[in-house]
C-alpha positions in Angstrom: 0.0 0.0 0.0 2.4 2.3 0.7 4.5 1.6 -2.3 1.6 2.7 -4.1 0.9 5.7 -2.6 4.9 7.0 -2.9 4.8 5.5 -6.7 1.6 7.9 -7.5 3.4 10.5 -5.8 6.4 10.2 -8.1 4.6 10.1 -10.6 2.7 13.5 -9.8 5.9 15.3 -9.0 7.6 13.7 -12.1 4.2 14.7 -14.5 4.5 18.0 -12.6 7.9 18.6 -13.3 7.8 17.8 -17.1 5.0 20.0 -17.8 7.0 23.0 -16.1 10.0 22.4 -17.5 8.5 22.8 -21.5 9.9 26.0 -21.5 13.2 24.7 -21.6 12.3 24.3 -25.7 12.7 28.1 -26.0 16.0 28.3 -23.9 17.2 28.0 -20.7 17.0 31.4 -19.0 15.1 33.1 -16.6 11.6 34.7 -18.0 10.7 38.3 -17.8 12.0 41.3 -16.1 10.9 40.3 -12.1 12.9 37.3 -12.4 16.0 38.9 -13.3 15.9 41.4 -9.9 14.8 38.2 -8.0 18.0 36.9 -9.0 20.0 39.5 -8.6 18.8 40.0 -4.9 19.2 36.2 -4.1 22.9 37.2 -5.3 22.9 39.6 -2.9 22.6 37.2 -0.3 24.8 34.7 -1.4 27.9 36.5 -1.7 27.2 39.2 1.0 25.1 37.3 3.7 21.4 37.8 5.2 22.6 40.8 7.6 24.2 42.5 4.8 21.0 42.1 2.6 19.0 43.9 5.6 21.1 46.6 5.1 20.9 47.1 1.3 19.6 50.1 -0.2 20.1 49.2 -4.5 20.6 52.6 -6.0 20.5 50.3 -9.5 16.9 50.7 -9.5 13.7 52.9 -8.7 16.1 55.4 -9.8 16.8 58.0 -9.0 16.2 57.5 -4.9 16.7 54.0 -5.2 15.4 51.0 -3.0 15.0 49.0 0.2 14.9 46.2 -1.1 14.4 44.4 2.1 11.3 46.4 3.1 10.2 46.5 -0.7 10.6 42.8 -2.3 9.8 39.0 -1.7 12.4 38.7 1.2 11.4 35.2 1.0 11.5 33.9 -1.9 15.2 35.3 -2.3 16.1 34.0 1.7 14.6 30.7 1.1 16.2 30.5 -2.6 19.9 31.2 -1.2 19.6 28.9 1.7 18.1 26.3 -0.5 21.0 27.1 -3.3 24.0 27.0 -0.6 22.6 23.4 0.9 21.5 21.7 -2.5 23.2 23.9 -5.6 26.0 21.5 -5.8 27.9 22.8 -8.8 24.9 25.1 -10.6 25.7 28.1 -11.1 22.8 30.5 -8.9 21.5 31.6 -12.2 20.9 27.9 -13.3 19.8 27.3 -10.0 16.9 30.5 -10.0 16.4 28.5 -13.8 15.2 25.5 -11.7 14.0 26.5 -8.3 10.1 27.5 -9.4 9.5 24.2 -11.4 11.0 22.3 -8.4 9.4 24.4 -5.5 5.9 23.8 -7.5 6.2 20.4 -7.7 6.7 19.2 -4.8 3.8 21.2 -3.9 2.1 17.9 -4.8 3.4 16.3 -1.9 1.8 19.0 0.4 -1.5 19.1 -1.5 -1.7 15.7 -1.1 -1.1 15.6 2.4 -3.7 18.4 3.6 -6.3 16.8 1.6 -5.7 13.3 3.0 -6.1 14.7 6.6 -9.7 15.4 5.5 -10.1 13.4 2.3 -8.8 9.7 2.9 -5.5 8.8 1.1 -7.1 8.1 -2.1 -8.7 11.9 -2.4 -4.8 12.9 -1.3 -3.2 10.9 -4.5 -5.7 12.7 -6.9 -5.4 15.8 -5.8 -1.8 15.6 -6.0 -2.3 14.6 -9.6 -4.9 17.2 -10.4 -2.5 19.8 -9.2 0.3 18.4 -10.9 -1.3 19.2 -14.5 -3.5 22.6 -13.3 -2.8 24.8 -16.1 -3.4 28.0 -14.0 -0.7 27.2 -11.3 1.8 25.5 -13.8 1.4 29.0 -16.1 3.2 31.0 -12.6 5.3 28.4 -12.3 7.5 27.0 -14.8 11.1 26.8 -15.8 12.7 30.8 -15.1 9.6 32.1 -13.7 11.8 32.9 -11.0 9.0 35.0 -8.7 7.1 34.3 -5.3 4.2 32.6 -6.6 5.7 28.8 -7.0 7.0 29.2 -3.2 4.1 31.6 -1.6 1.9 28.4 -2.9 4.5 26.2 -1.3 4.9 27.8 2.0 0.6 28.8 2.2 -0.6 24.9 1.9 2.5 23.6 3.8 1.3 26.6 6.4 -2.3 25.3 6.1 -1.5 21.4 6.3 0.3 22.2 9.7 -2.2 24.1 11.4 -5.1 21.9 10.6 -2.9 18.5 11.3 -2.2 20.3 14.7 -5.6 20.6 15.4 -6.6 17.3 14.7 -3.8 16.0 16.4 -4.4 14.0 19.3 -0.5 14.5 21.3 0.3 18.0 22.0 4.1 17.4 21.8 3.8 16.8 17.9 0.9 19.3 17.8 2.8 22.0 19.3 6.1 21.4 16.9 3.8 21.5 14.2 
C-alpha cells in the first residue's frame, strides 16, 4: 500500500515537473523582467550574507532615490532561494539554479497538496489531488522553468502553512501538535 501511494506521488511530481520544465524548448534562462531582480537579490545574499542584505539600499533601481529592497521585495523567496542554493546547488551556477527553483518548489507542492487533503479526504482523495495539481494549467502557467517570482514558493509555504495548522488541530499529542 504504501509503495503505491509513494509510486503515484512520483509520478505527480515527475508529471509535474515535465509539464514546467517545457519551457526549456525556448531556452534556458530566466523569464521576464521580475525574475531577473529576483535573482540579482538572491545574489545579494549569497555572496554578501542575510545581515548585509537587511542593510541594502540598490541605487540600480527605482532610480533615482533607489530602493529597500528588504522592506520593498519578496524577502522570502530570495532568503529561502539562497539557503536552498547554498545546501543543495551543488555545482549550478545560482543563475541555473533560480532557472530550476520554481519548477521544483511547485512540484513538490504535490506532496503537500496531497497531504492536507488526506487529513480530511482519505488517502485516495490525497493521491488525486496531487495529480490534479500536478497538471493545473493555472498554477503550472506561474510556475514553470525561469519564472523565478514568489508565486511557485508563496503556494509552497501557504498549503505547507495550512496542512500544519489543521494537522495540529486534529492531532491527538500535543508534543507533535505544538512542533507543528
Amino acid at each position: 500500500n504504501h509503495l503505491v501511494i509513494i509510486g503515484v506521488l512520483i509520478l505527480a511530481f515527475s508529471t509535474s515537473m515535465l509539464i514546467r520544465s517545457q519551457p526549456i524548448e525556448y531556452g534556458f534562462e530566466l523569464n521576464e523582467f521580475d525574475p531577473f531582480f529576483n535573482f540579482r537579490a538572491t545574489e545579494y545574499i549569497v555572496e554578501n550574507g542575510l545581515s548585509e542584505y537587511f542593510e541594502w539600499h540598490d541605487d540600480k533601481s527605482w532610480y533615482p532615490d533607489g530602493r529597500d529592497v528588504s522592506k520593498t521585495s519578496q524577502i522570502m523567496l530570495h532568503i529561502t532561494t539562497a539557503i536552498s542554493y547554498q545546501i543543495f546547488g551543488g555545482n549550478l551556477s545560482l543563475y541555473d539554479y533560480t532557472i530550476l527553483f520554481p519548477a521544483i518548489i511547485g512540484s513538490l507542492t504535490v506532496i503537500v497538496i496531497f497531504g492536507l487533503v488526506r487529513l480530511f479526504g482519505g488517502t485516495s482523495a490525497g493521491l488525486i489531488a496531487s495529480l490534479l495539481f500536478a497538471i493545473s494549467l493555472p498554477v503550472i502557467i506561474r510556475g514553470s522553468i525561469g519564472w523565478f517570482k514568489s508565486e511557485p514558493l508563496g503556494i509552497f509555504y501557504g498549503l505547507l502553512g495550512l496542512y500544519l495548522f489543521l494537522s495540529a488541530i486534529k492531532s491527538e499529542n500535543k508534543k507533535i501538535a505544538f512542533l507543528k
